[in-house]
C-alpha positions as CSV (number, residue, x, y, z in Angstrom):
1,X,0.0,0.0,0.0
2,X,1.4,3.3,-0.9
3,X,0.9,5.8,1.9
4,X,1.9,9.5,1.8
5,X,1.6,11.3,4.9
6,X,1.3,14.5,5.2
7,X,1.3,15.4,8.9
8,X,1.4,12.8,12.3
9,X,-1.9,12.7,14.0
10,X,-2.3,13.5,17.4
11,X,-5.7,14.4,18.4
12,X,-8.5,13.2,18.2
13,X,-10.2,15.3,16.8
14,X,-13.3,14.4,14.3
15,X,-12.1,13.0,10.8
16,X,-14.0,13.1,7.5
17,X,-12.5,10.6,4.8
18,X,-13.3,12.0,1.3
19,X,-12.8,9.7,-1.6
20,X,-11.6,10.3,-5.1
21,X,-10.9,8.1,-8.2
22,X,-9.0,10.5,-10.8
23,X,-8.5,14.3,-11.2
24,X,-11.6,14.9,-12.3
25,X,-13.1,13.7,-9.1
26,X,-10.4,15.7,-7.3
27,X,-11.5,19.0,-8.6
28,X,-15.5,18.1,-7.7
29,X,-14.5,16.9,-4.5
30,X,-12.7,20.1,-3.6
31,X,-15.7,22.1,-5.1
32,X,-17.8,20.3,-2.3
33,X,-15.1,21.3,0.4
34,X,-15.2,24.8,-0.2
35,X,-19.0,24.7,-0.3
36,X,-18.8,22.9,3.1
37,X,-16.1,25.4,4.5
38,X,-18.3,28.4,3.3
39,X,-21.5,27.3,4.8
40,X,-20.3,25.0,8.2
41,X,-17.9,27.3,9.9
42,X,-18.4,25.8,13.5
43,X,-16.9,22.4,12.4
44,X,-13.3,22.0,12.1
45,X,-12.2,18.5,10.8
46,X,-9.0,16.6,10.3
47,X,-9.4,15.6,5.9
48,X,-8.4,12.7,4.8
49,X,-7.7,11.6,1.4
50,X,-8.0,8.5,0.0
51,X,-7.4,7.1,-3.5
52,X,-8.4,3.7,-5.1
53,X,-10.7,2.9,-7.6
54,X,-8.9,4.4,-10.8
55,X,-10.0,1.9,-13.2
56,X,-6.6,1.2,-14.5
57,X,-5.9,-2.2,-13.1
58,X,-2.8,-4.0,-15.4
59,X,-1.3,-0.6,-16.5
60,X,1.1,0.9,-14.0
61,X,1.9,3.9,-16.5
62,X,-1.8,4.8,-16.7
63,X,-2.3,4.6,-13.0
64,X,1.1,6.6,-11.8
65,X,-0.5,9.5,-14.4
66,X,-3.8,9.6,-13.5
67,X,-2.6,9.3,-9.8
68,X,-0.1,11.6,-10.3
69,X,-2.4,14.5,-11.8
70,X,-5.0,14.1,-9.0
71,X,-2.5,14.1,-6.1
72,X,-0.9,18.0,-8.0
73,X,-4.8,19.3,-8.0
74,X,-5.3,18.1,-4.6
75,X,-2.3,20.0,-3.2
76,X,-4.7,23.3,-2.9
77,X,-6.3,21.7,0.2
78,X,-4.6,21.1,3.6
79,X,-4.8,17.7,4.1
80,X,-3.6,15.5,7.3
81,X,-2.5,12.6,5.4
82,X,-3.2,11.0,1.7
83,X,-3.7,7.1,1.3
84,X,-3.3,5.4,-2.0
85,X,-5.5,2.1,-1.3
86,X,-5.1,1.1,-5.3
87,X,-2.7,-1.8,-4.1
88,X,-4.8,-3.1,-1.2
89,X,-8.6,-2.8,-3.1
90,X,-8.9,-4.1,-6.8
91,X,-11.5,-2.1,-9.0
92,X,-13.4,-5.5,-8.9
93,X,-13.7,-7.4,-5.7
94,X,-16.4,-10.2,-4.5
95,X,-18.8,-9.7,-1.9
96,X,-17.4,-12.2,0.3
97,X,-14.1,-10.6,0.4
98,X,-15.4,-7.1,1.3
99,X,-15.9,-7.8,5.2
100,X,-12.2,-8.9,5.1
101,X,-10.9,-5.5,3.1
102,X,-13.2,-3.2,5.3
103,X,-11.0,-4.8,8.3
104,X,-7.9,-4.0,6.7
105,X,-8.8,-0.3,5.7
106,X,-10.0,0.1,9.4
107,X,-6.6,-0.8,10.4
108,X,-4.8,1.6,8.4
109,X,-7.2,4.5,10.3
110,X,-7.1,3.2,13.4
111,X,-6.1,6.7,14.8
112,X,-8.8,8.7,13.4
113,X,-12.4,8.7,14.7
114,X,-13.9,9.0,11.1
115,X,-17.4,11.3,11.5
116,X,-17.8,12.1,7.6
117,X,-17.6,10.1,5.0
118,X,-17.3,11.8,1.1
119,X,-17.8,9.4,-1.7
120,X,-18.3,9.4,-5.4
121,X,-21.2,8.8,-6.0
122,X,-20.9,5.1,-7.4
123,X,-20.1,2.6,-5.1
124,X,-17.3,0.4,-6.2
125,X,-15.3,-1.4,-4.3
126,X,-13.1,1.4,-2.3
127,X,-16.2,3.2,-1.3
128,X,-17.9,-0.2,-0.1
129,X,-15.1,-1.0,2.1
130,X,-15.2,2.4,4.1
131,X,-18.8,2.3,4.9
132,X,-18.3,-1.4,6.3
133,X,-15.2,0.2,8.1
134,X,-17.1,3.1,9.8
135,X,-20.8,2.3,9.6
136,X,-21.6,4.8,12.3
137,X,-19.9,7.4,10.1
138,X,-22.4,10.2,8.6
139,X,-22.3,9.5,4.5
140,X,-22.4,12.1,1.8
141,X,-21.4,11.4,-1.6
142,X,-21.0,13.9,-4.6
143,X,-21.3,13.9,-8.4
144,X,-19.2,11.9,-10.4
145,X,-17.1,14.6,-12.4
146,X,-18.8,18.0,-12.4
147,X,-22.4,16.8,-10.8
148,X,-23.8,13.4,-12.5
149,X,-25.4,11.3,-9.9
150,X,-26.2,7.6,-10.9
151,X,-25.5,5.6,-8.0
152,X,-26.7,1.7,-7.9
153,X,-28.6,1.0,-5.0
154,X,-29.6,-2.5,-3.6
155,X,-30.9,-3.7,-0.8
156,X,-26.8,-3.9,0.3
157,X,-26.2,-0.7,-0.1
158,X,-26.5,2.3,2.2
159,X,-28.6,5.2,0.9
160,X,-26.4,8.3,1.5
161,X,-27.8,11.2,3.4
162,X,-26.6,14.3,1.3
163,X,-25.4,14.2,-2.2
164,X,-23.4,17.0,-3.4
165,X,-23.8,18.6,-7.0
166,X,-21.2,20.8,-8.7
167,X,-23.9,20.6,-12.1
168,X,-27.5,20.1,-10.8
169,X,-27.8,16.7,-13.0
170,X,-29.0,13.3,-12.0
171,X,-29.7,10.1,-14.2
172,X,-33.0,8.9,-12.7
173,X,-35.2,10.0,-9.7
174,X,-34.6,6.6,-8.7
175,X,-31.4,7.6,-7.0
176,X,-32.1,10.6,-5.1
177,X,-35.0,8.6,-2.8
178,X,-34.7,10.4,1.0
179,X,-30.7,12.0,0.0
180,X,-30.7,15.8,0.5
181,X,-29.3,17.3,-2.6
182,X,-27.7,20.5,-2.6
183,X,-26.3,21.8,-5.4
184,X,-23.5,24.0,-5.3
185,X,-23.0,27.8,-6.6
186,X,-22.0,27.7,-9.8
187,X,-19.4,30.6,-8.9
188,X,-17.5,28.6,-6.6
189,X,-16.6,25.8,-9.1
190,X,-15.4,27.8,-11.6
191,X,-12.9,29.8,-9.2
192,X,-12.1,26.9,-8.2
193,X,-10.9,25.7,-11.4
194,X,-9.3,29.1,-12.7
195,X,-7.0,28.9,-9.2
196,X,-6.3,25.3,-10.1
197,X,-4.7,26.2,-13.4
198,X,-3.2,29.1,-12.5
199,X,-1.5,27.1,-9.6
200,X,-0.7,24.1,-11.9
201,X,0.7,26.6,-14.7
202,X,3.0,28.2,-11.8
203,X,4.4,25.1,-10.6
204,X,5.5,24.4,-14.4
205,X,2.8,21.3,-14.5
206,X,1.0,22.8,-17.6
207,X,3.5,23.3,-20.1
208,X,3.4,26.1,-23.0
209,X,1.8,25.1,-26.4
210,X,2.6,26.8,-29.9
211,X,-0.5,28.8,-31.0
212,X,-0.1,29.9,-34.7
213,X,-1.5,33.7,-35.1
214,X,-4.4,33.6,-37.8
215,X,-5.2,30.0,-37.9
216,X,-7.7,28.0,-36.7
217,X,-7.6,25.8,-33.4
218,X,-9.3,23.0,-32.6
219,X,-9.2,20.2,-29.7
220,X,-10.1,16.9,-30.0
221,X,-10.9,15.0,-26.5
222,X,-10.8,11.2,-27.1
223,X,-11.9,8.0,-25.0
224,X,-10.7,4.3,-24.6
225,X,-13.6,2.5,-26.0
226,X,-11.2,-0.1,-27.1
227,X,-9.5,-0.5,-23.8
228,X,-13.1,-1.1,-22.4
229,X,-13.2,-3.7,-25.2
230,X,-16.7,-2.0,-26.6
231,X,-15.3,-1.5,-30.3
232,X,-11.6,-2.4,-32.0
233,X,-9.2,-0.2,-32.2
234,X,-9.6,0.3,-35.9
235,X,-13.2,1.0,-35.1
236,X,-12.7,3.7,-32.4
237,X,-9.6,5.4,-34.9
238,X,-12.0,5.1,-37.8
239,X,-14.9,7.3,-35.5
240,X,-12.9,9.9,-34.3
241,X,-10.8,10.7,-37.7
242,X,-14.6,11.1,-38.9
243,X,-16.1,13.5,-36.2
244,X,-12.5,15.5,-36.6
245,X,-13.0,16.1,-40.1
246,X,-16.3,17.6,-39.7
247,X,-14.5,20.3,-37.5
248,X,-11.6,20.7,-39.5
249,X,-10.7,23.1,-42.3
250,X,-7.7,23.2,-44.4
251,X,-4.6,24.9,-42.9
252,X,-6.5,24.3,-39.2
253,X,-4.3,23.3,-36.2
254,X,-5.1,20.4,-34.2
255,X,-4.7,19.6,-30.7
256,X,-5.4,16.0,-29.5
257,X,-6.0,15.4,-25.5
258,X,-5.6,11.3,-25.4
259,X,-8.3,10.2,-22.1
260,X,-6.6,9.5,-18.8
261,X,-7.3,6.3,-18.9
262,X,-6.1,5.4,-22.6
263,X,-3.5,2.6,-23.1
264,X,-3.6,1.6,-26.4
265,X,-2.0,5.0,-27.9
266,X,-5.6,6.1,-29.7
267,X,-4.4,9.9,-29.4
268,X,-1.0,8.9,-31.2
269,X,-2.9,7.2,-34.1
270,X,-5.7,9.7,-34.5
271,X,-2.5,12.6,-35.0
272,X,-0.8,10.2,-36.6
273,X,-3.8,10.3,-39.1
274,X,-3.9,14.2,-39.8
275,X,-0.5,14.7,-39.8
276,X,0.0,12.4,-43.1
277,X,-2.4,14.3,-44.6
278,X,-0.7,17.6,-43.8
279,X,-2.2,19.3,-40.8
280,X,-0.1,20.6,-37.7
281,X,-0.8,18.1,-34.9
282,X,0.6,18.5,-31.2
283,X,-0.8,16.0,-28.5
284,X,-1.8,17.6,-25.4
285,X,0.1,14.1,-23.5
286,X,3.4,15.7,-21.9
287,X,3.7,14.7,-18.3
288,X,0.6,15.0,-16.5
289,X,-1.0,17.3,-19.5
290,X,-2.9,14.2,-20.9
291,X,-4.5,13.1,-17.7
292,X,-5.5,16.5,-16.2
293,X,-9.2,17.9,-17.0
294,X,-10.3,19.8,-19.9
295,X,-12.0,22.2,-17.7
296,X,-8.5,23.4,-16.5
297,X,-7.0,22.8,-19.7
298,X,-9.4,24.7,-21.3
299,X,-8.7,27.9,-18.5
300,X,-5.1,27.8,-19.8
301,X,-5.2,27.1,-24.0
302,X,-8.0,29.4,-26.2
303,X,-9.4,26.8,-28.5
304,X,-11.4,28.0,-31.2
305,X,-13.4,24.6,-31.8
306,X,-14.0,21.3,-29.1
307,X,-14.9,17.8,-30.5
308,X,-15.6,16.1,-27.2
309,X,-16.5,13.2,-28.9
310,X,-18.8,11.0,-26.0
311,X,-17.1,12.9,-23.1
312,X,-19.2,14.3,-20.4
313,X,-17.2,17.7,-20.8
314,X,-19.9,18.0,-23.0
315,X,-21.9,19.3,-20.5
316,X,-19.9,21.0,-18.5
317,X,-17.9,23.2,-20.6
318,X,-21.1,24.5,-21.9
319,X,-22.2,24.8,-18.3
320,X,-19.1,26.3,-16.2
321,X,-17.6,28.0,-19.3
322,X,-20.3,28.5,-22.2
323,X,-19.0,26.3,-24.7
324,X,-20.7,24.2,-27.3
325,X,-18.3,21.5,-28.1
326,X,-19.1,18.8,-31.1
327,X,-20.2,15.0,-30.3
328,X,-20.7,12.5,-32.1
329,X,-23.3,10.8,-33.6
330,X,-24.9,7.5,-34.4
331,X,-24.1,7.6,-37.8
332,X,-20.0,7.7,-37.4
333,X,-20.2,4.2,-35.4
334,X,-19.3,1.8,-37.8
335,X,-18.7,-2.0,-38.0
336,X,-19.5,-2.0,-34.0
337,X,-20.3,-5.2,-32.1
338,X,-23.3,-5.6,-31.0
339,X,-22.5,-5.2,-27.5
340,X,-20.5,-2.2,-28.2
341,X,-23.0,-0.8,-30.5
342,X,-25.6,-1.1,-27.5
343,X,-22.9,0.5,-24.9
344,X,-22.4,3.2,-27.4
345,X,-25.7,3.9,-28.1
346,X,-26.4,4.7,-24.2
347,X,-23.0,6.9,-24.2
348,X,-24.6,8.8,-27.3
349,X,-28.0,9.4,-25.7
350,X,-26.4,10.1,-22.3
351,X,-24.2,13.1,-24.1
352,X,-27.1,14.4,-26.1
353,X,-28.8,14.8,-22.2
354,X,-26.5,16.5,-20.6
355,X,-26.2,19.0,-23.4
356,X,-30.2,19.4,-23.5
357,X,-30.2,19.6,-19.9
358,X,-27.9,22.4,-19.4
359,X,-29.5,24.5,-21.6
360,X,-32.5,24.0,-19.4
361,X,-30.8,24.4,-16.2
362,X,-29.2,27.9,-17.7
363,X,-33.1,29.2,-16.6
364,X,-33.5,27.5,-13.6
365,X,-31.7,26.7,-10.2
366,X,-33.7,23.5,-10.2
367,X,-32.1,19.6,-10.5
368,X,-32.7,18.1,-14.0
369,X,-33.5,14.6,-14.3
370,X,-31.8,12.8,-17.7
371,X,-34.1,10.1,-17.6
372,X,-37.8,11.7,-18.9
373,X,-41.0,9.9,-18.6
374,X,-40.7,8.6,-22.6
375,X,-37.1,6.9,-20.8
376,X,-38.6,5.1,-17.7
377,X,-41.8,3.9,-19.9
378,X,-39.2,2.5,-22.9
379,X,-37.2,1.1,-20.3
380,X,-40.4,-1.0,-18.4
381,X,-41.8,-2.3,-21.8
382,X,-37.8,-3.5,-22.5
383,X,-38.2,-4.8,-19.5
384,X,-41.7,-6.5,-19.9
385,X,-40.7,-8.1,-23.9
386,X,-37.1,-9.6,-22.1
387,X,-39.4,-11.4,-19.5
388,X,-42.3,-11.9,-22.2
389,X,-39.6,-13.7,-24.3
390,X,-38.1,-16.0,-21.8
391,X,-41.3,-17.1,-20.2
392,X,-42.1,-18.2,-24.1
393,X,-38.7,-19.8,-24.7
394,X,-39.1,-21.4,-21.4
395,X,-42.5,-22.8,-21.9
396,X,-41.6,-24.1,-25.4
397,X,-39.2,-26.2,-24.0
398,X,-41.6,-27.3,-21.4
399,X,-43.7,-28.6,-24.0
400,X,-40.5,-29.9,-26.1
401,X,-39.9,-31.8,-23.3
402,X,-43.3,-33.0,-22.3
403,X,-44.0,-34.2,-25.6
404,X,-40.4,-36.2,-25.9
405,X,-41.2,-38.0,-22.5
406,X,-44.9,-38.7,-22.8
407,X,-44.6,-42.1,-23.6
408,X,-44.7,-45.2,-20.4
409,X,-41.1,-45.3,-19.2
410,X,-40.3,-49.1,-17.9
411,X,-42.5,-51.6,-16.6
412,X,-44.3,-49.3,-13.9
413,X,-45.2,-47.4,-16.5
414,X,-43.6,-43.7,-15.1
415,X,-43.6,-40.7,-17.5
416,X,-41.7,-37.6,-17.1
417,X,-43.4,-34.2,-17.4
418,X,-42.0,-30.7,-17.2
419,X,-43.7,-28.2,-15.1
420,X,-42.7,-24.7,-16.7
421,X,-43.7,-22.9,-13.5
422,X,-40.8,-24.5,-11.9
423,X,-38.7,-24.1,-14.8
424,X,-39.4,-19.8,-14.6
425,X,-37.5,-20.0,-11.2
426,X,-34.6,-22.0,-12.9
427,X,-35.5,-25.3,-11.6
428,X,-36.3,-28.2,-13.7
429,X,-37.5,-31.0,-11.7
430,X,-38.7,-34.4,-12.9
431,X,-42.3,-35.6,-11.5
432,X,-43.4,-38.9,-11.7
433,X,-47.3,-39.9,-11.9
434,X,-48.5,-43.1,-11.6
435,X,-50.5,-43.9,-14.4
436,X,-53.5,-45.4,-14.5
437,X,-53.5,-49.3,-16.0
């Protein structure tokens, strides 16, 4: 476990453990801080960071970038210690193992009396594990990014008291249920981010780019579809060349910001691309460049054009900054599997929300749901024809079945007959009548 501590504890004074998974997270967790510090001046506790949960298991370069661009945002906050749990809690852990992690993450904090508990709002493994470790902890989680709440209950999970939103948006009403949400002032996100970049750009994090006078600019964010195994590379190149050239004009300048999480060099094939056919390409992937936000990126370079692809910057820049960026559509995804093509598809509509959302919420304070009515009812007659079509697959095997085994089976004359009742709950069981002589 890599631990970086920041200061000795010696009081025991009230903790509050705040959870992030990548910079992104870092920069919505802090938003939440401030809001908290703003609004809560009677409470002083000792913060604890904690990262895990990067999504980058089997690629140590990935991780150490992502980790290290979250740990330089997060150095704007006084912290009393940061704990990197990636080595001690996989992305994916079973359920039986989480009682045993939850022991060892409570005794890595044995000193603190943990009151608070900040979490993304998903609940992965990492974030499991500390509510099992301090169930008598208060729980808050905020928005995953700038403000998307989609968190998975079950009947496991805990519901979370307060939910923090930097961008009033949430999936489905599903997931609020009795959690207070407050959303946060606009305002204090966007300082927020302009002191980030002005801090990263002092410490010679953000390094200088050449900006031809005259000519057009234009930044293209990618994603890792391949490295999620939802399309092949050739697939995912193909898409974003596509999109690009839409944007693009002869003698333009492009700028290519390769995702975080990337490890399959998309961003180095997609400049690759242009520069054969004779544009100026730089890639936006120098140190920690590549892994930090567009929304502090975008603070720092003037861009006159933004293909954000299926990014959820989407939103936000047009939210925090005014900015309409370009996203695909359903027409550029080609020769897709069909489980891709179904992933995709859900990416597509959720970017098309958020952008139809935040021009909604430019009129009023008020939390926008993604999911409409026409979503919930398409999603409950999916879910009626899936069940409508096992139930008839299921009892046209029943009569397969009964029909194969109808005839007098040895000398007491047994037959076998399929009950497709019991073969809806998954159990196919053999009953024998006696039949009559």
């Amino acid at each position: 476990m890599m631990v970086t501590p920041l200061a000795v504890p010696s009081t025991t004074r009230p903790s509050r453990i705040v959870v992030v998974q990548g910079p992104t997270q870092m920069l919505a967790a802090l938003a939440v801080l401030h809001h908290l510090k703003s609004t809560i001046r009677d409470v002083k506790l000792r913060d604890v960071l904690v990262l895990g949960g990067m999504y980058v298991d089997g690629s140590a370069r990935a991780l150490s970038r992502i980790t290290g661009a979250t740990r330089a945002i997060a150095g704007s906050w006084c912290w009393d210690q940061i704990y990197d749990l990636s080595d001690m809690i996989p992305t994916e852990v079973e359920p039986n193992d989480l009682d045993r992690l939850a022991a060892q993450v409570r005794s890595v904090f044995y000193s603190y009396q943990c009151d608070q508990l900040l979490l993304v709002r998903n609940y992965q493994a990492v974030n499991e594990c500390l509510i099992r470790a301090f169930p008598n902890a208060k729980l808050s989680v905020y928005g995953d990014g700038f403000g998307e709440l989609d968190s998975k209950r079950g009947a496991r999970y805990r519901a979370p008291e307060d939910a923090y939103l930097t961008m009033p948006v949430v999936s489905r009403r599903a997931t609020v249920g009795t959690t207070r949400v407050h959303i946060l002032d606009k305002e204090v996100t966007t300082r927020l981010i302009d002191e980030t970049a002005l801090r990263l750009v002092r410490d010679g994090l953000i390094p200088e780019l050449p900006f031809p006078n005259g000519r057009r600019t234009v930044l293209a964010l990618l994603s890792y579809f391949a490295d999620l195994g939802w399309m092949t590379l050739a697939d995912e190149i193909q898409m974003y060349c596509a999109m690009i050239h839409q944007e693009i004009e002869p003698g333009s300048v492009l700028y290519v910001k390769p995702h975080p999480r990337e490890t399959l060099g998309q961003h180095q094939l997609v400049a690759d691309h242009f520069r054969a056919r004779g544009y100026d390409v730089f890639e936006l992937s120098m140190g920690l460049q590549g892994a930090l936000p567009v929304e502090v990126l975008i603070r720092v370079y003037r861009f006159d054009a933004v293909c954000a692809t299926f990014s959820a910057s989407a939103g936000t820049l047009k939210y925090f900054f005014g900015i309409t960026p370009r996203v695909a559509s359903l027409e550029l995804l080609t020769q897709v599997s069909p489980r891709g093509r179904r992933v995709v598809r859900n990416i597509y509509r959720y970017v098309s929300q958020v952008q139809r959302c935040v021009e909604a919420i430019e009129e009023s304070p008020r939390v926008v749901f993604l999911e409409t009515w026409r979503d919930r009812l398409g999603n409950r007659l999916a879910n009626a024809k899936a069940a409508l079509r096992v139930r008839t697959r299921l009892r046209t095997i029943g009569f397969l079945l009964t029909r194969l085994f109808r005839r007098p089976m040895g000398e007491n004359g047994y037959r076998t007959r399929l009950l497709c009742s019991q073969a809806g709950e998954g159990k196919i069981r053999r009953v024998l009548d006696q039949r009559e002589r």
